[in-house]
C-alpha positions in Angstrom: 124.6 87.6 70.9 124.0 88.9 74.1 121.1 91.2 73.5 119.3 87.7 71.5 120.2 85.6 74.6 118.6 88.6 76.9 115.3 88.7 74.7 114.9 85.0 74.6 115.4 84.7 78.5 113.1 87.3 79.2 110.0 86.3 77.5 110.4 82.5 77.4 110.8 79.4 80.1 112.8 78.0 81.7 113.9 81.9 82.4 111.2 84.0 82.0 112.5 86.9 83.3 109.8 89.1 82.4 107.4 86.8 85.1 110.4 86.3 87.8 111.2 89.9 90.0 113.7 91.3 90.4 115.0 89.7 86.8 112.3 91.7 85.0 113.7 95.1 86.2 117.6 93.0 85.6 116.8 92.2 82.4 115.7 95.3 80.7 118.4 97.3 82.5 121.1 95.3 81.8 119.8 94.6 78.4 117.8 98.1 76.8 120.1 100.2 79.1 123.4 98.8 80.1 124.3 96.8 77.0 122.6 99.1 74.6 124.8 102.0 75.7 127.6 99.5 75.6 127.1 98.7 71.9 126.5 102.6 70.8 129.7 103.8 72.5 131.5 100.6 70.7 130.2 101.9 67.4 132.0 105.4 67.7 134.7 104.6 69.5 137.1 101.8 71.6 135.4 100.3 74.9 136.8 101.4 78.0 136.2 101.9 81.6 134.5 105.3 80.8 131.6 103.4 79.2 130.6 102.3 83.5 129.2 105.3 84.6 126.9 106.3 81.9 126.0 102.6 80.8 125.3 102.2 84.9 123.0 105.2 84.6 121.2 104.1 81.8 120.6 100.7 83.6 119.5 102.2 86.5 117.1 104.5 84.7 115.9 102.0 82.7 115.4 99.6 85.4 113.3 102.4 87.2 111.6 103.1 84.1 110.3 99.8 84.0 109.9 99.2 87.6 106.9 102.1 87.2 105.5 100.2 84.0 104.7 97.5 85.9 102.6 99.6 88.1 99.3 99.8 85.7 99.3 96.4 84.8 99.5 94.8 88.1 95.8 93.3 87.6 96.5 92.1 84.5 99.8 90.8 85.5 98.0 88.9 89.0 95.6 88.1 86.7 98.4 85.9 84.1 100.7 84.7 87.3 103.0 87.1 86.2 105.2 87.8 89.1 106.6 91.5 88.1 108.3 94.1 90.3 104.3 95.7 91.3 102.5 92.4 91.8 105.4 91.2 94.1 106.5 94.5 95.9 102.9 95.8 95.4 102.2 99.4 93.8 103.3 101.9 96.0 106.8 100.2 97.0 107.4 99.6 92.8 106.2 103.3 92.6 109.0 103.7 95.2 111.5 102.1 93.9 111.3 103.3 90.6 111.4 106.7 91.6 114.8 106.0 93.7 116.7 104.2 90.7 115.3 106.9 88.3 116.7 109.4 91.0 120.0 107.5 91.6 120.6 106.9 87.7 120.5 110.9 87.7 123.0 111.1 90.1 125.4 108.9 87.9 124.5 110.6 85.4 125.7 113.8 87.5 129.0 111.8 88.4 129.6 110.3 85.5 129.3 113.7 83.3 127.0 112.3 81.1 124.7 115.0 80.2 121.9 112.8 78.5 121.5 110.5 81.2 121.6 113.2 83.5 119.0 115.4 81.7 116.8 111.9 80.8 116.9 110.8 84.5 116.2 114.4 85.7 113.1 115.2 83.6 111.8 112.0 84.3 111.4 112.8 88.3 108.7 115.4 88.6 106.1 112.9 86.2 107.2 110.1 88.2 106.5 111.6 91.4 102.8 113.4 90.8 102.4 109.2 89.6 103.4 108.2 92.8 101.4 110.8 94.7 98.0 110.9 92.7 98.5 107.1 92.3 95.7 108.1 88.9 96.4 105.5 86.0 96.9 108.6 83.8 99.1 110.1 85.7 101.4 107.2 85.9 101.1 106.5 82.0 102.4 110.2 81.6 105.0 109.7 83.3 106.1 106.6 81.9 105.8 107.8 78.1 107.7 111.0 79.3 109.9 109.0 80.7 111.0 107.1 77.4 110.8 109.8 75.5 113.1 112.2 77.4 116.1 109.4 77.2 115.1 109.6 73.3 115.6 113.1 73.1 118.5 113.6 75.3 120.1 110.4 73.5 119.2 112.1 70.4 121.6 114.7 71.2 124.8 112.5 70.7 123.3 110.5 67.6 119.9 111.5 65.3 119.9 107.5 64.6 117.6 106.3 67.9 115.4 109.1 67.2 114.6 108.3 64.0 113.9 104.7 64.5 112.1 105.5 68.1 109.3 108.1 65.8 109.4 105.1 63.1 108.5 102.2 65.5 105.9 104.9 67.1 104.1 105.3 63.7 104.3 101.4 62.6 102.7 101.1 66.5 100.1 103.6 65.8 99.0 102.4 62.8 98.8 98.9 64.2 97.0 99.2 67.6 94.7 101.4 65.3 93.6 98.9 62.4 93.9 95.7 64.9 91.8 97.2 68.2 90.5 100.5 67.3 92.9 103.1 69.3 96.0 105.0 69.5 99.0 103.3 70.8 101.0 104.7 72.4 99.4 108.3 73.0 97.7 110.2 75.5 94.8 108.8 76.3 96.0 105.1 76.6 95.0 103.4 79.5 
């Protein structure tokens, strides 16, 4: 019920915390990293307070990860009043910031003896940082793919169940972006 109430209120008014800063970064890390992890430790096993520290590094790094999303579609973004964490804070502070919650969600991680937040958080850094330094579009798409696919691997390590489903909705992606505008999404290349 949550994760529906989170959805709706990100993408639709009165909410719409996808247009609002600092709820767009709120949002996703409460929703696709805190509550997420929330829901696969409560599959496996009773809730307790050992859930914090890794669902607070998986917030954070999610938050971070999305923070440096917002970075390449800042014109597009201005361009649709969108109010997201690099139109309001402006590129290099969102660059910024995401690197510091990607780097503090590590550090949790760390603290928190979770090994694939730790690991996701930590192989993030490097991409994230040349992004931040070369400031090239390429650069920063990199690091945001390797970003989400590090937390699917190191995840993947615990359960085989979000990898499967993160290489299905990758080929259903593929194959769509493909047929309906004539490129590969998400890969390499994409700009």
């Amino acid at each position: 019920m949550a994760s529906v109430a989170l959805c709706v209120t990100y993408s639709l008014p009165p909410v719409h915390a996808k247009a609002r800063f600092p709820l767009d970064l709120v949002w996703n890390g409460l929703g696709f990293g805190g509550l997420s992890a929330a829901a696969g430790w409560a599959a496996v096993s009773p809730l307790s307070l050992t859930v914090i520290g890794p669902c607070a590094c998986y917030a954070l790094a999610v938050a971070g990860i999305i923070a440096s999303t917002t970075v390449p579609d800042i014109e597009g973004d201005r361009a649709s009043r969108l109010r997201t964490t690099a139109v309001v804070l402006g590129d290099r502070s969102a660059s910024i910031l995401s690197l510091s919650l990607v780097a503090v969600a590590a550090l949790v991680g760390a603290v928190a003896r979770d090994l694939p937040g730790l690991l996701g958080s930590a192989a993030s850094l490097p991409l994230l940082v040349r992004a931040h330094v070369t400031r090239a579009r390429a650069d920063r798409t990199a690091a945001n793919q390797v970003a989400v696919g590090a937390f699917a691997v190191a995840v993947a390590a615990r359960s085989v169940y979000p990898l499967v489903l993160l290489a299905a909705v990758t080929v259903v992606s593929r194959a769509y972006y493909r047929r309906r505008f004539g490129f590969a999404y998400p890969g390499p290349g994409t700009r």
